[in-house]
N, CA, C and O of each residue as an XYZ file, in Angstrom:
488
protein
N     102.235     50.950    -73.100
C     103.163     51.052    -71.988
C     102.857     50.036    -70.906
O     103.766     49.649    -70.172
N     101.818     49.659    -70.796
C     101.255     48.650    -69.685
C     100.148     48.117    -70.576
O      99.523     48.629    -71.505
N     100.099     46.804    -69.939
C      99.299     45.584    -70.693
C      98.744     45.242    -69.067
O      99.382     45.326    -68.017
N      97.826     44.978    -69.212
C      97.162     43.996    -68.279
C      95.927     42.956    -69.470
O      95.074     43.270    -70.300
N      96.424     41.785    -68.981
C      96.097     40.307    -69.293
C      95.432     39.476    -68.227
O      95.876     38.903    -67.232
N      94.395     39.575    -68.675
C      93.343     38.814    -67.715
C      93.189     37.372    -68.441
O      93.631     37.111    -69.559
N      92.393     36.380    -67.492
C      92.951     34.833    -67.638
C      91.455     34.513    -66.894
O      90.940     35.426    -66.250
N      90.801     33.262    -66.989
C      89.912     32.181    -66.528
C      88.749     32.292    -66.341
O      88.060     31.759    -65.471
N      88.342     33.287    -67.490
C      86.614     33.868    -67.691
C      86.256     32.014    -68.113
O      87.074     31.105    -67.970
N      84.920     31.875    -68.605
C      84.049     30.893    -69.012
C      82.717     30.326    -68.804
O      81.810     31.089    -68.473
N      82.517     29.206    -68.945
C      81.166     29.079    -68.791
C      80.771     28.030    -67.354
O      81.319     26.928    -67.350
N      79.980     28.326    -66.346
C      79.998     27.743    -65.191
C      78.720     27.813    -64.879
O      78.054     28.847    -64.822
N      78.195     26.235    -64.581
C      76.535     26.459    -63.501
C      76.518     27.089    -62.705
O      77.603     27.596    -62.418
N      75.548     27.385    -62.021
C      74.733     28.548    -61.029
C      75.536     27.467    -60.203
O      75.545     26.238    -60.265
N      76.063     28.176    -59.581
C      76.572     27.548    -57.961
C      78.335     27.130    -57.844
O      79.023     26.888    -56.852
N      78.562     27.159    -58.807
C      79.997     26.820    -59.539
C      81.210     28.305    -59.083
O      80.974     29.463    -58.741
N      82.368     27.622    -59.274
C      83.189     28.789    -59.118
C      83.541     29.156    -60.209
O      83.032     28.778    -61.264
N      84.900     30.322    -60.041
C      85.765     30.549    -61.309
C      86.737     31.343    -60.331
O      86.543     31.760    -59.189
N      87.831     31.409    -61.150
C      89.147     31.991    -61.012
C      89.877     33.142    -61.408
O      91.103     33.149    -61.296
N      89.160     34.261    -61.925
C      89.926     35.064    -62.594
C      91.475     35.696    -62.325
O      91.740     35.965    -61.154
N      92.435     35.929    -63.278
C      93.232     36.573    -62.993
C      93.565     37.691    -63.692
O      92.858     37.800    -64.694
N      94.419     38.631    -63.554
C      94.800     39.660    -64.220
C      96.220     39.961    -63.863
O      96.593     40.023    -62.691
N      97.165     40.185    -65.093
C      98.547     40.372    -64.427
C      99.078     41.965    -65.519
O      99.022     42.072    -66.744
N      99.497     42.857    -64.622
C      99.838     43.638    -65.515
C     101.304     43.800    -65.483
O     101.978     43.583    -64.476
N     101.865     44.262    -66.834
C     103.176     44.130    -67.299
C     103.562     45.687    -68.084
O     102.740     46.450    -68.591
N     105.242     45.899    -67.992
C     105.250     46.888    -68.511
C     106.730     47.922    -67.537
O     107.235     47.379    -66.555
N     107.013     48.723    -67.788
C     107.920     49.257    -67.038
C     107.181     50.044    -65.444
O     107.241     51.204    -65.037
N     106.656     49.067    -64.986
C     105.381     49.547    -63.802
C     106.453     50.271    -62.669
O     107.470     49.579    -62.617
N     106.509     51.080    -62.038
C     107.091     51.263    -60.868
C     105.814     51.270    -59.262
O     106.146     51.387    -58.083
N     104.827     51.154    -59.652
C     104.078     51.023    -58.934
C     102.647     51.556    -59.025
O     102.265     52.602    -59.549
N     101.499     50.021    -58.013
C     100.451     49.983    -59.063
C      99.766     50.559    -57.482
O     100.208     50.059    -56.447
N      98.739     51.564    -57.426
C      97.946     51.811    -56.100
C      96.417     50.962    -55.779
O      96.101     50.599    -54.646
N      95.829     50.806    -56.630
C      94.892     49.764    -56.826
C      95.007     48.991    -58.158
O      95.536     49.216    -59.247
N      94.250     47.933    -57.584
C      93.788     47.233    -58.819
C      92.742     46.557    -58.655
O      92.819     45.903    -57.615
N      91.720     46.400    -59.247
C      89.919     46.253    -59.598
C      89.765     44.947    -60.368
O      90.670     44.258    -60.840
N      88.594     44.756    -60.402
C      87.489     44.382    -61.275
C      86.036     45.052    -61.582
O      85.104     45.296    -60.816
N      86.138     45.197    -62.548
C      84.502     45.742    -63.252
C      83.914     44.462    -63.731
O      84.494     43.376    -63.725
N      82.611     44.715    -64.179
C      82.099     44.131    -65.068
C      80.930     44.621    -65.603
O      80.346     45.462    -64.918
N      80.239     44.172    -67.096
C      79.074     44.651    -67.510
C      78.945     44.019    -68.381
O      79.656     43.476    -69.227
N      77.233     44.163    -67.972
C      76.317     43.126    -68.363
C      76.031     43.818    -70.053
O      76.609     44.794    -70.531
N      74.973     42.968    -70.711
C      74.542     43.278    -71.655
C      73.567     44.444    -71.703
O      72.598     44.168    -70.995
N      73.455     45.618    -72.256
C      72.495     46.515    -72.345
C      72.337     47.365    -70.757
O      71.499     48.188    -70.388
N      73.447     46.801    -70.091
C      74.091     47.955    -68.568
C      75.380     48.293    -68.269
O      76.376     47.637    -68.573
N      75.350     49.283    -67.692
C      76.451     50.418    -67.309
C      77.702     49.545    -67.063
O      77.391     48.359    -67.177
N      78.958     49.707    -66.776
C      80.165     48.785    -65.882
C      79.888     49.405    -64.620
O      79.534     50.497    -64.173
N      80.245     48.072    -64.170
C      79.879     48.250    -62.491
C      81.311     47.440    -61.691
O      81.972     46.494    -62.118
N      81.439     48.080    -60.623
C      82.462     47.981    -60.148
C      81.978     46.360    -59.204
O      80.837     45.981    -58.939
N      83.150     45.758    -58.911
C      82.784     44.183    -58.484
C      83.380     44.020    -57.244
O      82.809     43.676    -56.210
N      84.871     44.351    -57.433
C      85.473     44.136    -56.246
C      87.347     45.354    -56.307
O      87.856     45.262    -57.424
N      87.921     45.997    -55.624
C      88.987     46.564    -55.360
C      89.663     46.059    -54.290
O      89.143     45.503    -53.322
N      91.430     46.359    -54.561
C      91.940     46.428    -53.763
C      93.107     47.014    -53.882
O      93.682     47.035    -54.970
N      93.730     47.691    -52.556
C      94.623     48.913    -52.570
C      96.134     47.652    -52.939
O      96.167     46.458    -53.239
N      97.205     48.720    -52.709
C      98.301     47.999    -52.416
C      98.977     47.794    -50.935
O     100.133     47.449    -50.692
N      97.944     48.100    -50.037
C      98.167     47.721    -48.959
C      97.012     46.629    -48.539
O      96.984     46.090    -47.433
N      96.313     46.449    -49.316
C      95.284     45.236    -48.651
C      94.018     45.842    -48.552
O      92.997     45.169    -48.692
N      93.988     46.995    -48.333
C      92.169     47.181    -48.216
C      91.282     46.780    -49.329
O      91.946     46.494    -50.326
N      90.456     46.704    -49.437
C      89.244     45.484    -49.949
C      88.092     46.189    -50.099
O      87.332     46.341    -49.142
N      87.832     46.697    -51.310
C      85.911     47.033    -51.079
C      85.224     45.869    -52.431
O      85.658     45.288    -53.427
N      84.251     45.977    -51.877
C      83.292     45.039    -52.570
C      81.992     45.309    -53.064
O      81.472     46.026    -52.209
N      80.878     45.044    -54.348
C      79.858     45.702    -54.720
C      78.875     44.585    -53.554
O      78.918     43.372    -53.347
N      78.163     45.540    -53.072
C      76.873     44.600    -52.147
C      76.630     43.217    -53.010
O      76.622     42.271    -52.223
N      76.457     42.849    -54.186
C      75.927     41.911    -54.538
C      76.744     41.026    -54.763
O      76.517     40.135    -55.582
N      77.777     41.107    -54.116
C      78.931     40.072    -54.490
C      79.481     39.506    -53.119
O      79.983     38.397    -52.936
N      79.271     40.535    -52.177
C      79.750     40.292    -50.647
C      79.739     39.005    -50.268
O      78.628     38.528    -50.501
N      80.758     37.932    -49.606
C      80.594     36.678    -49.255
C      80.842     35.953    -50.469
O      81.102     34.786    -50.175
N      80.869     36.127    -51.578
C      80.479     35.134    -52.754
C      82.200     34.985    -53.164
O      82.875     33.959    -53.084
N      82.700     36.516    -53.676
C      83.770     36.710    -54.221
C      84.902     36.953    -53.164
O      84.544     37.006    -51.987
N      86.134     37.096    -53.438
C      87.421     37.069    -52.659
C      88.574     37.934    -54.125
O      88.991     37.573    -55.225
N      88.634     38.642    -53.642
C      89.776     39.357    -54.217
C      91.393     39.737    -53.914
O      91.771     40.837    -53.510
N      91.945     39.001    -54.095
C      93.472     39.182    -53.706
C      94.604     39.553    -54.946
O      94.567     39.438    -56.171
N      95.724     40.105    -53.885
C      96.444     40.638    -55.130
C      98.078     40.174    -54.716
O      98.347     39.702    -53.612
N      99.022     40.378    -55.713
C     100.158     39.708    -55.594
C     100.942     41.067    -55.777
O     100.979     41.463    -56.942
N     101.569     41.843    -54.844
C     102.202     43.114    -55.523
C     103.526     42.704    -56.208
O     103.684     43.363    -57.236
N     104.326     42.005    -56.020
C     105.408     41.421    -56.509
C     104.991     41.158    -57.551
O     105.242     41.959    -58.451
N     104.458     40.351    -57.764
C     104.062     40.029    -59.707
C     102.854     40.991    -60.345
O     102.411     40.652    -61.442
N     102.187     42.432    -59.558
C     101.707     42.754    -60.544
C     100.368     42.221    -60.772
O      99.723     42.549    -61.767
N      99.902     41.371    -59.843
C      98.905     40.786    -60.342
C      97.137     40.681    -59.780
O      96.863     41.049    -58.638
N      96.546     40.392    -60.289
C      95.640     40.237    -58.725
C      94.213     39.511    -59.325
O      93.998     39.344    -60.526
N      93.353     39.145    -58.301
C      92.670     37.731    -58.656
C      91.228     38.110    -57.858
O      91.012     38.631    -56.765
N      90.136     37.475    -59.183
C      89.142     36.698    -57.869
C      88.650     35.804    -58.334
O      88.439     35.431    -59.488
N      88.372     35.282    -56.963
C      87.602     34.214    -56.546
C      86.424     34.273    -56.701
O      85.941     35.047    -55.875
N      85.339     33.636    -57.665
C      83.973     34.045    -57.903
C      83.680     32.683    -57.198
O      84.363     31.751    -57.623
N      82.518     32.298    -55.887
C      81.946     31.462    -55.646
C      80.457     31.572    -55.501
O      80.082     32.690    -55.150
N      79.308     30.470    -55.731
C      78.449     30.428    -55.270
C      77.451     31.524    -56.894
O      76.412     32.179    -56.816
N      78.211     31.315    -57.931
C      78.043     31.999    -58.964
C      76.458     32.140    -59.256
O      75.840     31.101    -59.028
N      75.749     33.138    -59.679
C      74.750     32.991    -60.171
C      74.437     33.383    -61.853
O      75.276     33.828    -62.636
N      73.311     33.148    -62.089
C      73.099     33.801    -63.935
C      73.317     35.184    -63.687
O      73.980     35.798    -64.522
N      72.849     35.829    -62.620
C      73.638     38.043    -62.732
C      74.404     37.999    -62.401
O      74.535     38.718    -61.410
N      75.885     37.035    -62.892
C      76.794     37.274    -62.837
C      77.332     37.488    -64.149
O      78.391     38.071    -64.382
N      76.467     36.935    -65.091
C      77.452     36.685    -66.182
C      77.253     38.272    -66.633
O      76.367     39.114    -66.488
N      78.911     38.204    -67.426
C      79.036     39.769    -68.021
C      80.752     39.498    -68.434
O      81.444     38.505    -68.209
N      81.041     40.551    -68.988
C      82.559     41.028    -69.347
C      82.836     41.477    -67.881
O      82.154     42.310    -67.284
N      84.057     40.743    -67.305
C      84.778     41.345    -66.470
C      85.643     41.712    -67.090
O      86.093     41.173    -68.101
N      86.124     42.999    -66.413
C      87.756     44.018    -66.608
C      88.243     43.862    -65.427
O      87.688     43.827    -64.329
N      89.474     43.758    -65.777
C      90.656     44.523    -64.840
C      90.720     45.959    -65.077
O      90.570     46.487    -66.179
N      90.924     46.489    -64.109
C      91.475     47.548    -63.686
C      92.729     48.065    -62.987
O      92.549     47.729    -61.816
N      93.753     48.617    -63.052
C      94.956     48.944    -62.729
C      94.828     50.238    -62.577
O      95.170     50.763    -63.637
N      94.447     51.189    -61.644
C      94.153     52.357    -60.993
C      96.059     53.017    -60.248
O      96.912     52.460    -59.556
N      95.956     54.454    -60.908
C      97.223     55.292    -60.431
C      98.120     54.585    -60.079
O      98.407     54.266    -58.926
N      98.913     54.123    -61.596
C      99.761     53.543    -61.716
C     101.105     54.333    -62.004
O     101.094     54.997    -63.040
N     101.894     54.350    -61.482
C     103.451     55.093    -61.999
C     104.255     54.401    -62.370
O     104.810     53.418    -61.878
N     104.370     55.096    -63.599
C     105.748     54.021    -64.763
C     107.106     54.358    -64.414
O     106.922     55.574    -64.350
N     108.339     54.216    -64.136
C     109.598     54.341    -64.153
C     109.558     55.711    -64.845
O     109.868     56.766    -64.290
N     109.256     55.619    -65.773
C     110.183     57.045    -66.468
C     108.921     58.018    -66.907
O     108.826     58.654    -67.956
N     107.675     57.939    -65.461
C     107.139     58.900    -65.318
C     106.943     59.744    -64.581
O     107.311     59.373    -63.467
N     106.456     60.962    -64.561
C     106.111     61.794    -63.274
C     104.434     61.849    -62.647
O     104.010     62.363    -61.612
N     103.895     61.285    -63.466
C     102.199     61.103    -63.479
C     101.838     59.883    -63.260
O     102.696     59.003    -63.205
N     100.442     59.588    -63.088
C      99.881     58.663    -62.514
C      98.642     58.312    -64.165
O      98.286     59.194    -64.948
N      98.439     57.536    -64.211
C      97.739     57.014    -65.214
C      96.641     55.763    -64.877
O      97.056     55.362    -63.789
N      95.644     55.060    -65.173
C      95.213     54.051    -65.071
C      94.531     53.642    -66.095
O      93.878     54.307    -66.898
N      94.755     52.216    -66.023
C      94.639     51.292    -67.341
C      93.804     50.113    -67.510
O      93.773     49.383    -66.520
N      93.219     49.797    -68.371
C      91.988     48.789    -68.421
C      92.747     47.241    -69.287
O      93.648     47.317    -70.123
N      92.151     46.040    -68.847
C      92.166     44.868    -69.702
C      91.393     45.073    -70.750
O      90.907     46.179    -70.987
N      91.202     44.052    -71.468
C      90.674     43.661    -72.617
C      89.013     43.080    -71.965
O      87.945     43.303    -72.534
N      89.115     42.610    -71.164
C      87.915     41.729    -70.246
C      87.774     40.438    -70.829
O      88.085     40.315    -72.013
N      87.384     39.522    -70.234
C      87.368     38.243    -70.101
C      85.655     37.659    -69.882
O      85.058     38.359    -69.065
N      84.828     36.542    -70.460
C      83.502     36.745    -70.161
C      83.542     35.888    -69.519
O      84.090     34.858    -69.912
N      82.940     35.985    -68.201
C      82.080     35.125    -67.839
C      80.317     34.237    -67.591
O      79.660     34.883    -66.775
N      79.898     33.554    -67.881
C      78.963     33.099    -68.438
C      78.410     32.044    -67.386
O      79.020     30.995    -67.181
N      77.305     32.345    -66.769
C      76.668     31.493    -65.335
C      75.515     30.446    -66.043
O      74.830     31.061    -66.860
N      75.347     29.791    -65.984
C      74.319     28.604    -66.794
C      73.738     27.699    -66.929
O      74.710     26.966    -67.106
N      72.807     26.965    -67.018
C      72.915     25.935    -66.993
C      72.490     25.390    -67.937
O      72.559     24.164    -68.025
């Protein structure tokens, strides 16, 4: 019923940026957050960065200053900005699409990407 498609994982030196995106699709009538996770090898998913559909913003301490998370409610979509990257960064990021309502529902649901890797290196 909903797809979310994430975009611009890869491989980047310690200090380097990246771009991620995530766009979700589908008969959406409206999305209340939308996230990023990520997880590492042989650890839990950990939450990276959120944001509502009004703009509020939380962030995991270890990312504060580094990352930028914005979202596009019109297209569904939403992004970050990874700067100042280090090697504990690399991991599977997810999207997240949190209490989402479909057109021809009465419930709220939330839905995961596929994840995208990113890889810090040198």
């Amino acid at each position: 019923q909903v797809q979310l498609v994430e975009s611009g994982g890869g491989l980047v030196q310690p200090g380097g940026s990246l771009r991620l995106s995530c766009a979700a699709s589908g008969s959406i009538f409206s999305i209340y957050a939308m996230g990023w996770y990520r997880q590492a090898p042989g650890k839990q998913r950990e939450l990276v960065a959120t944001i509502t559909s009004g703009g509020s913003t939380n962030y995991a301490d270890s990312v504060k200053g580094r990352f930028t998370i914005s979202r596009d409610n019109d297209k569904n979509t939403v992004y970050l900005q990874m700067n100042s990257l280090k090697p504990e960064d690399t991991a599977v990021y997810y999207c997240n699409a949190d209490q989402v309502l479909l057109f021809d529902s009465d419930h709220l649901d939330d839905y995961w990407g596929q994840g995208t890797q990113v890889t810090v290196s040198s």
